[in-house]
N, C-alpha and C positions, 0 to 999 in steps of 0.2 A: 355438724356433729358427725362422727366417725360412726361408722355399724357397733364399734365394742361399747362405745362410749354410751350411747342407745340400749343397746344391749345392760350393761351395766346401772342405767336410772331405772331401767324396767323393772330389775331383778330388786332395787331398790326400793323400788312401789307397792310392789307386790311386799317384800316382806313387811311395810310398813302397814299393809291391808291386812295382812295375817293375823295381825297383835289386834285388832277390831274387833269387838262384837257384834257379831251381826248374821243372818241365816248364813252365810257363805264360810262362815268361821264355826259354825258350832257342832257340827261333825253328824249330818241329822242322815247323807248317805241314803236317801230312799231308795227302791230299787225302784222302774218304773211303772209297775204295776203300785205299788204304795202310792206313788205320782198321781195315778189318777183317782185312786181313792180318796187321796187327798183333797184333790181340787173337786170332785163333786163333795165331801164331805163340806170345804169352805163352801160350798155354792147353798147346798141346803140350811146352813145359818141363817142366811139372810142379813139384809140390813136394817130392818127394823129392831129385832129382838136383841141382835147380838152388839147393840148401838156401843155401847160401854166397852169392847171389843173391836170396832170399827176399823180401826187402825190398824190393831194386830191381825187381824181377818187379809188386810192386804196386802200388807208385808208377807204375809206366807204367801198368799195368792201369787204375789211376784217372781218368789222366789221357786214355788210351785210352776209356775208355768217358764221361768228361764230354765228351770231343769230339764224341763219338757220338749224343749227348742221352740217356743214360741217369746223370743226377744221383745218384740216390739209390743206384745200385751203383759211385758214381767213392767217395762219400762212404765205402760199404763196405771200398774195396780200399784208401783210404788208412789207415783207421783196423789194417787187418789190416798195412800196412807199418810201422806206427809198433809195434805188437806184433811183428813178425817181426822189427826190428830190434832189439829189447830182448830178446828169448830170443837171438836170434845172438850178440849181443854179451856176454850173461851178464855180467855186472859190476854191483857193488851198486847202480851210480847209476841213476834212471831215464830219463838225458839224456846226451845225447850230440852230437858235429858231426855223427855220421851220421844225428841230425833235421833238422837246418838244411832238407835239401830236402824231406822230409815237409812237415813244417808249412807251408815254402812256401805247397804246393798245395793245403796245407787253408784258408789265410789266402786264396789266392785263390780255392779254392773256396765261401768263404761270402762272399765279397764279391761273384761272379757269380752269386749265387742273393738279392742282396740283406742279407745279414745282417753288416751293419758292425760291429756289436759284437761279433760271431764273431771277423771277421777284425782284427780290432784286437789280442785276444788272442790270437793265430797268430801277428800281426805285433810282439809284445810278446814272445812264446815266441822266436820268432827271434833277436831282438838280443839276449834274456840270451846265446842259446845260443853266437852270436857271440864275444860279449863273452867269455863263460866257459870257451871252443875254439877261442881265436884260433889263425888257420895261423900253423906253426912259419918263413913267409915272409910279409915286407910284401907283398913284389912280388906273389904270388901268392895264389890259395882254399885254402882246407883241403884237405888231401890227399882226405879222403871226399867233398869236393864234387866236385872233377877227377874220382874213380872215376867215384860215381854218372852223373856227368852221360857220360864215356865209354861207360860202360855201357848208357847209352841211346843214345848215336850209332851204337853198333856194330849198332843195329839199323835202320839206314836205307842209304843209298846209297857208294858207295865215299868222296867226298872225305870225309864223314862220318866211316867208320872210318878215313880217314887223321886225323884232327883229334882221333878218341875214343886213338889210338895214342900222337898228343901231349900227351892230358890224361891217359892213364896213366903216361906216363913223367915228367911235371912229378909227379904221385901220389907216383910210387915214391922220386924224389931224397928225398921228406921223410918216404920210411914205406919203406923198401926191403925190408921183409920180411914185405911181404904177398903171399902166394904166389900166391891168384887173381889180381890184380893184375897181376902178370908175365905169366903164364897168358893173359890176357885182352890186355896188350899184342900180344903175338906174333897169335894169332888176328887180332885188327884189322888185324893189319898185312896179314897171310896172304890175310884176305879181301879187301880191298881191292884188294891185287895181283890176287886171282884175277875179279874183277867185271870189271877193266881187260884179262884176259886177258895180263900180264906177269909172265913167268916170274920167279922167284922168287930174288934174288941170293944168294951164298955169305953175304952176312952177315945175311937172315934165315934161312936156312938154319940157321946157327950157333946165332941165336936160339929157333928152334924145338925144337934138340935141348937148351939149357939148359934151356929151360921143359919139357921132357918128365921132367928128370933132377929138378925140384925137385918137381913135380906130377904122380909117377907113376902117380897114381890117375885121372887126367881121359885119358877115354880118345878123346873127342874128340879133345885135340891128340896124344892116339899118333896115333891114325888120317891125320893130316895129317902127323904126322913121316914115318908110311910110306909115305904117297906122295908125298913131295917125295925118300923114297930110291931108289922106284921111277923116279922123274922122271927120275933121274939113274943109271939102270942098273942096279940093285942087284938082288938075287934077296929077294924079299921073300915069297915065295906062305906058308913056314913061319910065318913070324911075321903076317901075314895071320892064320892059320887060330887060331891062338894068341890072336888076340886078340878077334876073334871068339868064343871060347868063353868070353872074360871079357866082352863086351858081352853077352853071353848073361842073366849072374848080374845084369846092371846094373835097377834100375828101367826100363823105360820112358820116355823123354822124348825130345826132338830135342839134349839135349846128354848121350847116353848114348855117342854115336859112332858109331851106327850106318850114316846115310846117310855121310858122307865114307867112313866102311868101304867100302858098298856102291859108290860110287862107286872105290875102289881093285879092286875085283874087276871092274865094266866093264871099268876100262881095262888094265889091268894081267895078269889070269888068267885071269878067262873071263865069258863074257855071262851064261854058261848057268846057272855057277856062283853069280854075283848072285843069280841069280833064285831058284834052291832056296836061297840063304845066305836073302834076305829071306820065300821062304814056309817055312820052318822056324822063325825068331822070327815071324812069323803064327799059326804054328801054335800057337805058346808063348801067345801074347795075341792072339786072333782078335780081342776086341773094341778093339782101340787102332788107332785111324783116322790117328796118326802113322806108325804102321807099312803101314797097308795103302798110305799116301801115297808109301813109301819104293820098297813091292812094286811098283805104278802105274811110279813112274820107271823101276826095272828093265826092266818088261815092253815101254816106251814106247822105251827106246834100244835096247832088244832088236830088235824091230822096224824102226825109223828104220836101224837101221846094216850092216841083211842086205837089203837094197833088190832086190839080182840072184837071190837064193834064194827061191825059195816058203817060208815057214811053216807048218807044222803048223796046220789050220784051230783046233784046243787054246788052243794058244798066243796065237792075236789074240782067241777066246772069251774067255780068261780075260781078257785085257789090257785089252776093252769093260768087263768085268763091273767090274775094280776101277776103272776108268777113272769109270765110274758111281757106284759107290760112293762114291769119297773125295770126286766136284762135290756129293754129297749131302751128305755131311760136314762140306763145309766152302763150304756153302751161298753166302755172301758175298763170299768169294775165292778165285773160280773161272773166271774169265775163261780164264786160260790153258789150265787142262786141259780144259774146251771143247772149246779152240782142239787141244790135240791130241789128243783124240778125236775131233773131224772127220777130222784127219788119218790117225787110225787106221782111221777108216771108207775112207779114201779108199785107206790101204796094201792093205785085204781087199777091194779095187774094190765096193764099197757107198756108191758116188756119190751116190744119194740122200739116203742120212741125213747125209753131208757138204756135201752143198747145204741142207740145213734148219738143217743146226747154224751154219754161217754165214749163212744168212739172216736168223734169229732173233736172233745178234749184231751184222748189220750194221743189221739195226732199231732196236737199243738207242741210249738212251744215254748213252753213254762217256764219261768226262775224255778229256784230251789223252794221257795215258798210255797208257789202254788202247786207244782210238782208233788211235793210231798204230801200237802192236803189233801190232793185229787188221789190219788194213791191210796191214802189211807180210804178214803170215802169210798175208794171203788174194791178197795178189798172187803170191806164191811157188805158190798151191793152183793160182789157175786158172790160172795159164802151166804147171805140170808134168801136171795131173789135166785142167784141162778144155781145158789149149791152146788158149787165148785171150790172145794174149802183147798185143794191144793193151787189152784189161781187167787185164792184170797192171800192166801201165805207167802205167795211173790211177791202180791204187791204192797203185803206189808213187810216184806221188804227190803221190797224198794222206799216206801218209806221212808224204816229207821237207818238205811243208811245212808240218807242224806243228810250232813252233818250240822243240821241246825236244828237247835233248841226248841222247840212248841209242843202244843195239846196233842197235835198228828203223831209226832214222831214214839212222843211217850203213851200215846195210848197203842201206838201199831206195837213197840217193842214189849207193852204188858200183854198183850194179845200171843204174840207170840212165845212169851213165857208161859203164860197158862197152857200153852199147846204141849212143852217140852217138860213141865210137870206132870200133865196127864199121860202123859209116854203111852200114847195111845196112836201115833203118827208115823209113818215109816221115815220121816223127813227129819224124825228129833232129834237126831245126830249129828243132823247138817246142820240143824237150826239151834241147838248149844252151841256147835264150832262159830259159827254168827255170831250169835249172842254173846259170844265170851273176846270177839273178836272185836267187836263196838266198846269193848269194855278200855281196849287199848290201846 
């Protein structure tokens, strides 16, 4: 065979891989700080809780870590989803639509590692599967396609889980009785609203208590039913406690319901009471760094929301110590809790080690993502800590002109409005011509 002729099946292979669904077609683009949030966010599921899951836990994980340059463990985690999805599904066959996305990623995984003849057979495995699993809709994919691929939305940014909310409910018109399914619609929908900070309307409200009634055992979405009842006045503290004692018996993972619990005890009962809730399951699994992540938040709002009261010198101790802990933990996606343990240095006036820990961040560097958070966070530090309001207003910015959409960007650029209202600044002139220049 001639170089063009090679050259020409390739270009064929490829566009034939393209029209696939599957992680390498669906346009998911993490940056690689996302990468590694990702793979410890799959890693704290676990495999007991998120059994129902199994499958699709791997598929990302593969896909997650070929992004990462680690080939030969993406190869690992798909092969373990193509098994995970064959014991879940127990039925004699050894195939199923819910390969279709496996294979995908394997057909594109040996195609980006060179091995055409790999993926030709992936790409062969596909169109029986197709063929042999047509969706019960022209219009539309296989109801397990829509899952899967929801399933991986739901782990990215809010329009995300608005869009993973739409390919569950396109899922369920053609499969209505699959209970995660449902389950997992409401959640996306849940989160989404809660990312955008939009109260939650009566009719997912509605949705939340039917999905609690079909899938009594996911105690995640208890935990969110009780406080969308708390949201709305209800006396909830008994069934709090109650339920609590069944997270207790739960595995370990981040879809046990623990942090949204702990989150209903913040806001809802008491600061205090979070904190012994989270170091009592501590106590249970000292070693589970999902858990001491959970204790960390506790300790961190603990702190942040008593501003006018001294603490207990205990309290900010322990809150440094897991603070430290879980950035060790989770080595790679750590930026943020850094960022608020400088802050906590800064709550126990230990200015020092809160000018190191952002020094050492403002030297790195960043995407645009993390760049622009850390910015915002460290404009807020030195206008309230070091009272320097004309280095607060660089760095917010620096900030808002980085040109992506977030909570940083929009809270830095209201920040600096309020400033050019109170025209109280010698800078408001600069910082209108800014402000009106972002506009364009």
């Amino acid at each position: 065979m001639s170089a063009a002729q090679g050259q020409t099946l390739e270009a064929q292979l490829e566009a034939q891989l393209e029209a696939l669904q599957c992680h390498f077609t669906w346009d998911l683009n993490p940056s690689r700080p996302k990468l590694f949030c990702l793979r410890d966010q799959l890693e704290d599921i676990g495999t007991e809780e998120g059994y129902s899951w199994l499958g699709h836990i791997y598929n990302l994980q593969g896909y997650v870590h070929y992004q990462l340059g680690f080939t030969s463990d993406a190869r690992c985690f798909f092969s373990r989803a193509a098994e995970a999805f064959r014991q879940m599904r127990n039925t004699v066959s050894d195939e199923g639509a819910w390969l279709v996305v496996n294979h995908g990623n394997l057909a594109w995984l040996h195609f980006l590692n060179g091995e055409q003849a790999e993926s030709q057979a992936y790409l062969s495995k596909v169109n029986h599967l197709m063929k042999t699993y047509p969706s019960p809709s022209q219009e539309d994919l296989h109801p397990e396609i829509y899952a899967e691929k929801a399933w991986t939305l739901m782990k990215f940014g809010a329009d995300e889980k608005l869009q993973a909310a739409d390919y569950f409910q396109r899922a369920l018109r053609m499969q209505p009785d699959t209970v995660e399914w449902h389950t997992s619609h409401v959640l996306a929908l849940v989160n989404a609203f809660n990312i955008r900070d939009k109260g939650l309307g009566a009719d997912i409200l509605e949705k939340i208590k039917m999905a609690k009634e079909h899938d009594p055992e996911n105690l995640y979405l208890a935990a969110l039913h009780l406080e969308a009842c708390a949201k709305k006045g209800n006396k909830i503290e008994d069934e709090a406690r109650e339920l609590a004692r069944r997270v207790f018996r739960k595995p370990v993972s981040s879809y046990s319901g623990i942090k949204p619990l702990l989150r209903v005890y913040r806001m809802f009962i008491s600061m205090d009471e979070a904190i012994d809730l989270a170091e009592e399951v501590l106590e249970r699994h000292p070693g589970q760094r999902y858990l001491k992540r959970c204790a960390a938040i506790c300790y961190k709002m603990r702190i942040f929301s008593d501003r006018d009261n001294p603490l207990e010198r205990s309290m900010i101790d322990r809150a440094i110590v897991l603070c430290k802990e879980v950035i060790s933990l989770y080595p790679h996606s750590s930026l943020k809790r850094k960022i608020n343990l400088a802050n906590i240095y800064a709550e126990a006036n230990n200015q020092v080690e809160a000018d190191q820990i952002f020094k050492e961040l403002l030297e790195r560097g960043l995407d645009p993502e993390g760049a622009q958070m850390l910015y915002n966070y460290y404009a807020q530090y030195v206008h309230f800590i070091r009272k320097e309001s004309y280095k607060s207003i660089e760095y917010h910015m620096r900030a808002a002109e980085i040109p992506l959409a977030s909570y940083y960007r929009e809270n830095s650029i209201r920040t600096l409005q309020r400033i050019t209202e109170r025209n109280r600044n010698r800078m408001c002139g600069e910082l209108s011509e800014f402000l009106a220049n972002l506009q364009n």
